[in-house]
mmCIF entry with sequence, helices, sheets and N, C-alpha, C, O atoms, coordinates in Angstrom:
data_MODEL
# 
_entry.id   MODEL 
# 
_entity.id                         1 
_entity.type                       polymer 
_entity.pdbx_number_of_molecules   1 
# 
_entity_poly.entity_id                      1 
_entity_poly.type                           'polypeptide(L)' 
_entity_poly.nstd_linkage                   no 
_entity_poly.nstd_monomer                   no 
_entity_poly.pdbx_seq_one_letter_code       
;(UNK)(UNK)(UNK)(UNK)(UNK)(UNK)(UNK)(UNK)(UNK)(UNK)(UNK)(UNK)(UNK)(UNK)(UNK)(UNK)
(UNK)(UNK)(UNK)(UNK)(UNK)(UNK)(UNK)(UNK)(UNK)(UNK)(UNK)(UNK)(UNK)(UNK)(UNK)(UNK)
(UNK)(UNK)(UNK)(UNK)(UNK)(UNK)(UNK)(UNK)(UNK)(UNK)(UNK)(UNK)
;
_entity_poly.pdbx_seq_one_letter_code_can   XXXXXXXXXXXXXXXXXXXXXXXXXXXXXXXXXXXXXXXXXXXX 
_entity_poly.pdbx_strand_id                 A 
# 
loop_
_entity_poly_seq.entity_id 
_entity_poly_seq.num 
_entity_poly_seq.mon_id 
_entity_poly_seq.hetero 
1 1  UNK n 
1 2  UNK n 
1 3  UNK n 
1 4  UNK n 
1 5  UNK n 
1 6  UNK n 
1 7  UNK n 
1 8  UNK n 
1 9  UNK n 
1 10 UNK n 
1 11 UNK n 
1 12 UNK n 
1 13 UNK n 
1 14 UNK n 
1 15 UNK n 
1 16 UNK n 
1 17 UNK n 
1 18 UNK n 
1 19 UNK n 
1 20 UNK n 
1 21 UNK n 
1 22 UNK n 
1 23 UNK n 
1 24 UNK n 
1 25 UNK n 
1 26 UNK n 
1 27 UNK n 
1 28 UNK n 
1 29 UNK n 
1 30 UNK n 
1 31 UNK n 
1 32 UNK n 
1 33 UNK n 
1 34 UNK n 
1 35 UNK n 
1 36 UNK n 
1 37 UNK n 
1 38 UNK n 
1 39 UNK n 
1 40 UNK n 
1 41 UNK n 
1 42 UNK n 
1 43 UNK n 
1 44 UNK n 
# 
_struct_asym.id          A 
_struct_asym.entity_id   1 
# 
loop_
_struct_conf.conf_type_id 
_struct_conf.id 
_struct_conf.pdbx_PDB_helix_id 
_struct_conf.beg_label_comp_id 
_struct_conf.beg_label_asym_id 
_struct_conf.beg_label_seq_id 
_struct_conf.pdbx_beg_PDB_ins_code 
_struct_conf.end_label_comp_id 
_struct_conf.end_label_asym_id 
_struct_conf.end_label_seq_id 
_struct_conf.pdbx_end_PDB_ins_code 
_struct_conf.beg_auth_comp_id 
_struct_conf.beg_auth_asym_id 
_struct_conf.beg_auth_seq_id 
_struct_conf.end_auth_comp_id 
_struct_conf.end_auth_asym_id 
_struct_conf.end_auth_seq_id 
_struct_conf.pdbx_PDB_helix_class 
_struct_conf.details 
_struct_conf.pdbx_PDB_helix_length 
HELX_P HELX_P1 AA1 UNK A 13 ? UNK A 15 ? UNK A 13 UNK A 15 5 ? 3 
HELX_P HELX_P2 AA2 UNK A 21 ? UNK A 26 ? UNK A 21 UNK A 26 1 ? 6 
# 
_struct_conf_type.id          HELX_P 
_struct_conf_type.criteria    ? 
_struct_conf_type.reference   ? 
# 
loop_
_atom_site.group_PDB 
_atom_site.id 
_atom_site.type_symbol 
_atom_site.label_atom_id 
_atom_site.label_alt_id 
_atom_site.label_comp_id 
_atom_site.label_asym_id 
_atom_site.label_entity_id 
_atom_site.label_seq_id 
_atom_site.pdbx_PDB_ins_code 
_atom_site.Cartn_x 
_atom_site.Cartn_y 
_atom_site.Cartn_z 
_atom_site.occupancy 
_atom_site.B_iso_or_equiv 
_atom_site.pdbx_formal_charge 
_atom_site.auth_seq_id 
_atom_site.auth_comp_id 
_atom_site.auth_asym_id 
_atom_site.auth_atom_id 
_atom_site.pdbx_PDB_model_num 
ATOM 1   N N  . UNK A 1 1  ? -16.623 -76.097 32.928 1.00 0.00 ? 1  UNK A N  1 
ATOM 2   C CA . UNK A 1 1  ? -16.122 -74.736 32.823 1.00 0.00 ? 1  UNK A CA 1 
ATOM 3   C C  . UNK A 1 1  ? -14.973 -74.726 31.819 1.00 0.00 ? 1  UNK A C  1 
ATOM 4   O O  . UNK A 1 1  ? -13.968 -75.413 32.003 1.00 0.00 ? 1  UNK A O  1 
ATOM 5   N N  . UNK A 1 2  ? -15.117 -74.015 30.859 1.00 0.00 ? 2  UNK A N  1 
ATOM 6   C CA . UNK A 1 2  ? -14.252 -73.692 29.930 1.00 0.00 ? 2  UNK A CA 1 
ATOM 7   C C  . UNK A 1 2  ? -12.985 -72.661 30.128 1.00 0.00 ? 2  UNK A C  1 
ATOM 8   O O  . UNK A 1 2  ? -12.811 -72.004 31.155 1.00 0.00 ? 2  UNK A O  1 
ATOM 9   N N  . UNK A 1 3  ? -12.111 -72.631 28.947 1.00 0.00 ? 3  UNK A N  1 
ATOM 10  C CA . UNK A 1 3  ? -10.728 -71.515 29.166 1.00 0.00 ? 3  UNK A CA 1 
ATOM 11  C C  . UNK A 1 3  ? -11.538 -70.287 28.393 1.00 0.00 ? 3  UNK A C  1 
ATOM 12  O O  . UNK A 1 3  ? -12.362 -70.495 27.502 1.00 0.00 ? 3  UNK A O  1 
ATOM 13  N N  . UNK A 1 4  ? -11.193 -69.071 28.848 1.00 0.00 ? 4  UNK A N  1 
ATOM 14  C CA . UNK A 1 4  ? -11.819 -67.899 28.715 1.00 0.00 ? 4  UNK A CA 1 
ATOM 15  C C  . UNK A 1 4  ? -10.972 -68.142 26.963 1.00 0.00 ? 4  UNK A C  1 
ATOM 16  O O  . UNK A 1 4  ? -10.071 -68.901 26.605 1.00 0.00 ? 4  UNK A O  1 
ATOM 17  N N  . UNK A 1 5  ? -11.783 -67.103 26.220 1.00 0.00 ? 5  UNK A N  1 
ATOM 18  C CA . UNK A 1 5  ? -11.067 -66.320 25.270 1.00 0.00 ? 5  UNK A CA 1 
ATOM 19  C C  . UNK A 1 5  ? -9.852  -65.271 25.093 1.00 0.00 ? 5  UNK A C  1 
ATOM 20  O O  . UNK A 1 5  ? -10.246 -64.135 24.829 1.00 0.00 ? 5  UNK A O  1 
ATOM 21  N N  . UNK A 1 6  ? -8.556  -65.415 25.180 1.00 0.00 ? 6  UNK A N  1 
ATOM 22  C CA . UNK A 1 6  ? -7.861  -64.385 24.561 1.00 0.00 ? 6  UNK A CA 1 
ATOM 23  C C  . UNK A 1 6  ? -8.447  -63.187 24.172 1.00 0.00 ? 6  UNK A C  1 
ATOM 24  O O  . UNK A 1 6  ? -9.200  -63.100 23.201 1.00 0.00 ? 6  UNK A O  1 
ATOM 25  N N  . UNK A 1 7  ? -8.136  -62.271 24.882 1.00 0.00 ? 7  UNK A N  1 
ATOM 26  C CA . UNK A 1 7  ? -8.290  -60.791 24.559 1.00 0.00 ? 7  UNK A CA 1 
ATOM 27  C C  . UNK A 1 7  ? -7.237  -59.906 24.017 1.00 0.00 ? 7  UNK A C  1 
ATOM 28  O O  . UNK A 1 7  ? -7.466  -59.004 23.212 1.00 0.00 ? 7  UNK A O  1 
ATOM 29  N N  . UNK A 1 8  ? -5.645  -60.313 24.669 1.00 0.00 ? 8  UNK A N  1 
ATOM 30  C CA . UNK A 1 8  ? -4.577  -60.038 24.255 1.00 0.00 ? 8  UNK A CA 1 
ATOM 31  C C  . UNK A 1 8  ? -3.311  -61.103 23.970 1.00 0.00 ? 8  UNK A C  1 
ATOM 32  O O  . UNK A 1 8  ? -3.276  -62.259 24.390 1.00 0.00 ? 8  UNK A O  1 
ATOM 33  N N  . UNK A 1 9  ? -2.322  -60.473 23.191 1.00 0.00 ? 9  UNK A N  1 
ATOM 34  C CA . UNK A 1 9  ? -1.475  -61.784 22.949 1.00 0.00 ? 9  UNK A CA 1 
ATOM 35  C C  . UNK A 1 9  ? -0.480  -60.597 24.128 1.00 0.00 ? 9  UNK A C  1 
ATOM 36  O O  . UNK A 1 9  ? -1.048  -59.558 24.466 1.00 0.00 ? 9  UNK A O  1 
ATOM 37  N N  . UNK A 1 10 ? 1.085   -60.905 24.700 1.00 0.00 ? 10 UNK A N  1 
ATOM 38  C CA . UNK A 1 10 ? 2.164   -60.293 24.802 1.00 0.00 ? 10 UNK A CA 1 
ATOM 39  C C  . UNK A 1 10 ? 3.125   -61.661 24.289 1.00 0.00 ? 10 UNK A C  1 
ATOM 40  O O  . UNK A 1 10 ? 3.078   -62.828 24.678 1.00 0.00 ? 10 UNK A O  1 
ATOM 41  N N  . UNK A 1 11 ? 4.044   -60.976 23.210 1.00 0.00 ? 11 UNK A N  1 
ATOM 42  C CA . UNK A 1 11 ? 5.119   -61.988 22.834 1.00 0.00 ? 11 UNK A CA 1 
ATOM 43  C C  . UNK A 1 11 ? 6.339   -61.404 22.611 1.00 0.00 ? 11 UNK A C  1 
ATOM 44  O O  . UNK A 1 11 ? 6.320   -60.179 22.735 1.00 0.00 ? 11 UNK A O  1 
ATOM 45  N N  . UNK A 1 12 ? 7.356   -61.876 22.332 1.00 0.00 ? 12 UNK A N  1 
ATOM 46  C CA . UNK A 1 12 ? 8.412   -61.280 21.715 1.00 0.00 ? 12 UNK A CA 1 
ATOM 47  C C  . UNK A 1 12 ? 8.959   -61.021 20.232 1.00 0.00 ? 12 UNK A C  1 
ATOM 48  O O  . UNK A 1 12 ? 8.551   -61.531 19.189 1.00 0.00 ? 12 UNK A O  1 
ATOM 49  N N  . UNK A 1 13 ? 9.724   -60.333 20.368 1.00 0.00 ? 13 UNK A N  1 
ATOM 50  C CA . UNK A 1 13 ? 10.536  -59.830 18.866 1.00 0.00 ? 13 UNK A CA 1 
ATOM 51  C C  . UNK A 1 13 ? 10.081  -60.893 17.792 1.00 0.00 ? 13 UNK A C  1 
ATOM 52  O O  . UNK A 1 13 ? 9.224   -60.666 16.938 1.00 0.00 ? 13 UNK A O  1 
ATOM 53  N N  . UNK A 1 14 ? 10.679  -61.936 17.924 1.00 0.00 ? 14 UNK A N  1 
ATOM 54  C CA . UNK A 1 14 ? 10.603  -62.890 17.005 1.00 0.00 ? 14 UNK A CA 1 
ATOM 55  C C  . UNK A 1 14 ? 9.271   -63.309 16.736 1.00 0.00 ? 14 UNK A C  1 
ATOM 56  O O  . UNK A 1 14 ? 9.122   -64.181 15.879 1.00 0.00 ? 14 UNK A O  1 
ATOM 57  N N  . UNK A 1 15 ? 8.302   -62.853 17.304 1.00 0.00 ? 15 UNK A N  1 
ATOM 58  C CA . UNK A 1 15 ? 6.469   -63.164 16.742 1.00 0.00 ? 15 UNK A CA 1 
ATOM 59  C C  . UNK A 1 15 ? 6.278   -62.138 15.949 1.00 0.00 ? 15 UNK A C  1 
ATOM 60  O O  . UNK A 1 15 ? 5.318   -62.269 15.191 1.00 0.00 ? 15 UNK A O  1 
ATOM 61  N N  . UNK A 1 16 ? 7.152   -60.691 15.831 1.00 0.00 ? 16 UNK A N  1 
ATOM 62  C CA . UNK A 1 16 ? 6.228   -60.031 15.218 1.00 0.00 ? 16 UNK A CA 1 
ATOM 63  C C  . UNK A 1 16 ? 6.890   -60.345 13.178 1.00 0.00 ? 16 UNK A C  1 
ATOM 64  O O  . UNK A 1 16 ? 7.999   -60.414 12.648 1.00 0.00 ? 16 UNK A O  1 
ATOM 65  N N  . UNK A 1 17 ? 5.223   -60.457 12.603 1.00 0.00 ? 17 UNK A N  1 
ATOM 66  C CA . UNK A 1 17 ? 5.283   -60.556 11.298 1.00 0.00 ? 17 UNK A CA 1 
ATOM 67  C C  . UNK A 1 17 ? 4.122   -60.377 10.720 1.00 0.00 ? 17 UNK A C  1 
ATOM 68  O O  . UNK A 1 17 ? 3.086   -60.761 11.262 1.00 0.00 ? 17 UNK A O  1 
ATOM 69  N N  . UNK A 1 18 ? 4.138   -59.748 9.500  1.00 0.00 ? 18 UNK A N  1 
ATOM 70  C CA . UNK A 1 18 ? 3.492   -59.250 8.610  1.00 0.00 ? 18 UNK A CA 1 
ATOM 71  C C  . UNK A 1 18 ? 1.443   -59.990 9.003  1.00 0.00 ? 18 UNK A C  1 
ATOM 72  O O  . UNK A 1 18 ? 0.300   -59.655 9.314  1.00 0.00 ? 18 UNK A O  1 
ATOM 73  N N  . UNK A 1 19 ? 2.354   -61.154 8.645  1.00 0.00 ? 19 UNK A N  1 
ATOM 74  C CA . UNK A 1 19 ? 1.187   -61.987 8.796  1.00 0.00 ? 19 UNK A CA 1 
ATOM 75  C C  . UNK A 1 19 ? 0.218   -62.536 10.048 1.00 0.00 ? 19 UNK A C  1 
ATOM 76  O O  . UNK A 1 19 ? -0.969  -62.800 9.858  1.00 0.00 ? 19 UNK A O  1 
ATOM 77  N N  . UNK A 1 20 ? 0.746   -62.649 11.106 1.00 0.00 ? 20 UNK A N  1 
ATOM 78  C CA . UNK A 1 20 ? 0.361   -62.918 12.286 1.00 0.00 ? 20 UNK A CA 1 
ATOM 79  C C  . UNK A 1 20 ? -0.235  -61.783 12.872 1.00 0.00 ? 20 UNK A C  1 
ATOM 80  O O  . UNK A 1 20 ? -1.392  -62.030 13.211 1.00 0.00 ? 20 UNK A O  1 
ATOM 81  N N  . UNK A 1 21 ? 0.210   -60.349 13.176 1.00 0.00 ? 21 UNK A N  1 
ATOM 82  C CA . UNK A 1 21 ? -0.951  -59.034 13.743 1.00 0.00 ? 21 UNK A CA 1 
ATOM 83  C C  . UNK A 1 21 ? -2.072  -59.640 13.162 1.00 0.00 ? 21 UNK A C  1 
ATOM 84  O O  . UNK A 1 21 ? -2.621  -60.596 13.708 1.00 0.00 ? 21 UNK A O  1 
ATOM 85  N N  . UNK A 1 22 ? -2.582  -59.014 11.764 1.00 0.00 ? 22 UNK A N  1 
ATOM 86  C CA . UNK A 1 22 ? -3.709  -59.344 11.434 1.00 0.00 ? 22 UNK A CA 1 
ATOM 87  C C  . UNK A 1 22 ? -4.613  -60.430 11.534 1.00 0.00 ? 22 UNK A C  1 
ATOM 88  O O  . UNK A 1 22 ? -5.813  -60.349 11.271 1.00 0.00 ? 22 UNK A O  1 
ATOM 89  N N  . UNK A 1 23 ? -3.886  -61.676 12.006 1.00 0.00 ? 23 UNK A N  1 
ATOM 90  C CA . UNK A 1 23 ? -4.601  -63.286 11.953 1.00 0.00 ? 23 UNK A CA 1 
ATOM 91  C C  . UNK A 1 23 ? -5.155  -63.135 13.342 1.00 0.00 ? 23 UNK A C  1 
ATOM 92  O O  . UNK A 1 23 ? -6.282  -63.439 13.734 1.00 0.00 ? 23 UNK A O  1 
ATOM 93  N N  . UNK A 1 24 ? -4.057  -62.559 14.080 1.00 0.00 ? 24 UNK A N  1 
ATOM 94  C CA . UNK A 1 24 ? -5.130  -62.095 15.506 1.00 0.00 ? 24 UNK A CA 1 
ATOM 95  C C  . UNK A 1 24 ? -6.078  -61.027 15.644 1.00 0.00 ? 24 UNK A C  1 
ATOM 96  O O  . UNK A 1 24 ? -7.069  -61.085 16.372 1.00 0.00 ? 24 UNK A O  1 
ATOM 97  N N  . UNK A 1 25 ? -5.632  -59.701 14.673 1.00 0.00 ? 25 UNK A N  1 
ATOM 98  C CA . UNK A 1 25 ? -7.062  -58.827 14.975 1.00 0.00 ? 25 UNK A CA 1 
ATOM 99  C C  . UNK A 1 25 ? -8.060  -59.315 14.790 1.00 0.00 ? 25 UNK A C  1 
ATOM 100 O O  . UNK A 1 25 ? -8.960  -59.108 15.603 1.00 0.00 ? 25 UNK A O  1 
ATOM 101 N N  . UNK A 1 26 ? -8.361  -60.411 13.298 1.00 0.00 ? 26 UNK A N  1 
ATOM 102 C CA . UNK A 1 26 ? -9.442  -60.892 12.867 1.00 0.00 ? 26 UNK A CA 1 
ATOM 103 C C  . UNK A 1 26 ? -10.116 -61.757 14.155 1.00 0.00 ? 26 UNK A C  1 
ATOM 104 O O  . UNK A 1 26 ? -11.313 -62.002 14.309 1.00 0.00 ? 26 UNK A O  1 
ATOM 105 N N  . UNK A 1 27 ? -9.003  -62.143 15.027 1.00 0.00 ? 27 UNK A N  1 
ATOM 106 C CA . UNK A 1 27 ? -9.968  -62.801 16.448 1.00 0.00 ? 27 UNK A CA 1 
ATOM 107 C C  . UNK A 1 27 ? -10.054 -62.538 17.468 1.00 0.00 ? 27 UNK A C  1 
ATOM 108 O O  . UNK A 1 27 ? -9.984  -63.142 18.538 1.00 0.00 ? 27 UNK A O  1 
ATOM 109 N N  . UNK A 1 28 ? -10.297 -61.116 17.020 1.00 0.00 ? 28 UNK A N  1 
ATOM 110 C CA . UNK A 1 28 ? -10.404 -59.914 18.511 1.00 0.00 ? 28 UNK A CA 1 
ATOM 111 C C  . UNK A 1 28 ? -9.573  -60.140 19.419 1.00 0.00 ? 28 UNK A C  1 
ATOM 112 O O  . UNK A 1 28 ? -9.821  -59.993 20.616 1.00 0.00 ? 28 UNK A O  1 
ATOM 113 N N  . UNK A 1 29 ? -8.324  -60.582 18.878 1.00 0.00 ? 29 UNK A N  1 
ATOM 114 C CA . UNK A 1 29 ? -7.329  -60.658 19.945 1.00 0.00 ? 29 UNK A CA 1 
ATOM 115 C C  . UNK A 1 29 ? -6.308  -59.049 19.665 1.00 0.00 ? 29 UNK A C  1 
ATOM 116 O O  . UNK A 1 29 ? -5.834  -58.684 18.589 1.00 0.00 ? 29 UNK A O  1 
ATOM 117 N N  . UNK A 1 30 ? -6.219  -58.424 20.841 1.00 0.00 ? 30 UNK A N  1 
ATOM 118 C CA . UNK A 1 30 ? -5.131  -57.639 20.549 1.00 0.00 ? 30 UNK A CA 1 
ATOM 119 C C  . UNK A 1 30 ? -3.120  -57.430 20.607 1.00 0.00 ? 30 UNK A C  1 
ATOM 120 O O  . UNK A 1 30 ? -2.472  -57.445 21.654 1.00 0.00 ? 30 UNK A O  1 
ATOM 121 N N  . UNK A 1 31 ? -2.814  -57.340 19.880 1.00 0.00 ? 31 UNK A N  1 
ATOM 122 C CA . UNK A 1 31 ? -1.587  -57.960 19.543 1.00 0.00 ? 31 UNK A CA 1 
ATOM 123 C C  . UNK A 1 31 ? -0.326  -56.549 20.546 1.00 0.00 ? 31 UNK A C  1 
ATOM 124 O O  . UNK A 1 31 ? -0.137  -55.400 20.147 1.00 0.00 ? 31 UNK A O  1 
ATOM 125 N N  . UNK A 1 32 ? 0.343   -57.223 21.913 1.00 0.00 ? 32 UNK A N  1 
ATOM 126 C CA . UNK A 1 32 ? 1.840   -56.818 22.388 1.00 0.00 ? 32 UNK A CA 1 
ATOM 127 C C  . UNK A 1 32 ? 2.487   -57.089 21.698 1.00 0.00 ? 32 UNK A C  1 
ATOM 128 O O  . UNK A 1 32 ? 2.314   -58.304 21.801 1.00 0.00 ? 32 UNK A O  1 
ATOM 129 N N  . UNK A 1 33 ? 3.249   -56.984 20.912 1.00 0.00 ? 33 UNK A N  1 
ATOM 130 C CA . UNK A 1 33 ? 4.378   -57.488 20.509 1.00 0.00 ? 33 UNK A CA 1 
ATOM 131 C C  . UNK A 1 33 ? 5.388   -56.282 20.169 1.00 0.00 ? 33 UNK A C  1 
ATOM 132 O O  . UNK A 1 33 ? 4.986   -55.207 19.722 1.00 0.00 ? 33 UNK A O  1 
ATOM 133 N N  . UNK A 1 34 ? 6.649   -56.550 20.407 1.00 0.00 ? 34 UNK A N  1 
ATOM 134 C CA . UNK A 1 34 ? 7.468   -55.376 19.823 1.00 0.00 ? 34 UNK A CA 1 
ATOM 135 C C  . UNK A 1 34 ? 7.920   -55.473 18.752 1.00 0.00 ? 34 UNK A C  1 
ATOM 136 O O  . UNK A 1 34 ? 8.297   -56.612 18.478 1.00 0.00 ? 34 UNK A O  1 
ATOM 137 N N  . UNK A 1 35 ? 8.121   -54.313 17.570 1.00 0.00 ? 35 UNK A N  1 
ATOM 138 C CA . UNK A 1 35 ? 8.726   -54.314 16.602 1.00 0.00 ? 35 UNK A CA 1 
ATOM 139 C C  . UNK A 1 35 ? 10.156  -55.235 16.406 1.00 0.00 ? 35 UNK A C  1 
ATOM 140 O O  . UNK A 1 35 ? 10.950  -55.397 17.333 1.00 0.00 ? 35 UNK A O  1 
ATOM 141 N N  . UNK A 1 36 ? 10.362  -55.858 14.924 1.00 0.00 ? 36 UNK A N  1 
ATOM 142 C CA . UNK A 1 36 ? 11.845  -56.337 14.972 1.00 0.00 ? 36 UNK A CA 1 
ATOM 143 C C  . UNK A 1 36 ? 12.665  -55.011 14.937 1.00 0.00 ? 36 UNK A C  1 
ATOM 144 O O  . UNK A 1 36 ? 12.321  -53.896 14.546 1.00 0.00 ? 36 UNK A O  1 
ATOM 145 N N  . UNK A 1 37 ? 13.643  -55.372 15.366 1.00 0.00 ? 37 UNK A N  1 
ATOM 146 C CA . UNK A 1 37 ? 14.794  -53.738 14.850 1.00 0.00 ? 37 UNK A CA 1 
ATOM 147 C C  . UNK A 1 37 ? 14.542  -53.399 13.729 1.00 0.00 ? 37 UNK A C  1 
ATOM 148 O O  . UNK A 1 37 ? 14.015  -52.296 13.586 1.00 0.00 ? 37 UNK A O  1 
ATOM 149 N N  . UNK A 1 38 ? 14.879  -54.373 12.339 1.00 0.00 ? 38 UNK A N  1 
ATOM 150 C CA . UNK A 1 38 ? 15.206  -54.171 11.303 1.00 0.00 ? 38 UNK A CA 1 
ATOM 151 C C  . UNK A 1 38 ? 13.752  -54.178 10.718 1.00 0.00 ? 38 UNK A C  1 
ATOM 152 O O  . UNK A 1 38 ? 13.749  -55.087 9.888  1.00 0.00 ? 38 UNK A O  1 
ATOM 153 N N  . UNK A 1 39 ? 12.592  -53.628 10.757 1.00 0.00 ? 39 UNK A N  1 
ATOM 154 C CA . UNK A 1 39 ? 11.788  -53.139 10.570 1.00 0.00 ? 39 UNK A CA 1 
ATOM 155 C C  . UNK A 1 39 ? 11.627  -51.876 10.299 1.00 0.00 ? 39 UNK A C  1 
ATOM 156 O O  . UNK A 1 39 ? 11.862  -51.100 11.225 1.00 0.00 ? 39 UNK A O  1 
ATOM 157 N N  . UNK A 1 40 ? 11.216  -51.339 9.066  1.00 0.00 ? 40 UNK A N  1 
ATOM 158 C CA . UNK A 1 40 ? 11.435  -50.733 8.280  1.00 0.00 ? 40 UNK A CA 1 
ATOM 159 C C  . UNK A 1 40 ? 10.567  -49.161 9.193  1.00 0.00 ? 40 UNK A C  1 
ATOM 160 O O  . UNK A 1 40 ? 11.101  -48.171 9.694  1.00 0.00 ? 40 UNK A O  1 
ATOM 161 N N  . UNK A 1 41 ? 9.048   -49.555 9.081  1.00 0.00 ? 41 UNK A N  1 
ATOM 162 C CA . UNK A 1 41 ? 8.303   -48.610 10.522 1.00 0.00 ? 41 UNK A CA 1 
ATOM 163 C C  . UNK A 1 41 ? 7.379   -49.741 11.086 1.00 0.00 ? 41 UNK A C  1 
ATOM 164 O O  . UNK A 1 41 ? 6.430   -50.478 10.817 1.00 0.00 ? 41 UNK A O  1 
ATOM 165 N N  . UNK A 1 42 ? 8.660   -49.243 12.441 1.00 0.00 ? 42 UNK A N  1 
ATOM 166 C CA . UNK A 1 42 ? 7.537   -49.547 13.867 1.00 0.00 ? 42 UNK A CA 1 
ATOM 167 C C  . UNK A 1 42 ? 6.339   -49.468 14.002 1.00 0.00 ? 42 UNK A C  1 
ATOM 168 O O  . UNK A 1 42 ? 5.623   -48.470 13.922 1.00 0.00 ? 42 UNK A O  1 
ATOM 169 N N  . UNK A 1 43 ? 6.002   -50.818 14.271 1.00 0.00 ? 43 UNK A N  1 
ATOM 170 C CA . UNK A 1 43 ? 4.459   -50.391 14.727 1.00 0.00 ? 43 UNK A CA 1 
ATOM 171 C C  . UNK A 1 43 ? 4.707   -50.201 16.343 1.00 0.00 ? 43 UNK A C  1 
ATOM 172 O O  . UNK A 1 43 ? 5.603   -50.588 17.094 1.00 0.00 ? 43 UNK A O  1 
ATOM 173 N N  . UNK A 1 44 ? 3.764   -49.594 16.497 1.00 0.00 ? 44 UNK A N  1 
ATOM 174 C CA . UNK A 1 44 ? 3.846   -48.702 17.979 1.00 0.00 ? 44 UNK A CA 1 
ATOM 175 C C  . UNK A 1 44 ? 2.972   -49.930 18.736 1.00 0.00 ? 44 UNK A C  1 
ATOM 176 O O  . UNK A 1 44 ? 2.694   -49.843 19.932 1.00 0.00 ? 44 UNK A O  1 
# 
C-alpha cells in the first residue's frame, strides 16, 4: 500500500513564490499558502 497523492499543499508566508504556485498546479496539487506582505497583489 502506497502514500496517497497530494491534492493540496497548506504552508506558510515564506513558501509563497513566483515559482513554486505553478510547479504545484502543474501536479494537480492545489496551493494554501498566504501572500508575503510585501507582495505587490495578493493572491487570494
Amino acid at each position: 500500500m502506497g502514500v496517497p497523492r497530494a491534492r493540496a499543499l497548506i504552508a506558510g508566508r515564506g513558501d509563497d513564490s513566483n515559482a513554486f504556485r505553478p510547479a504545484l498546479a502543474g501536479r494537480g496539487i492545489e496551493a494554501c499558502i498566504p501572500s508575503k506582505k510585501n507582495r505587490k497583489q495578493p493572491i487570494p
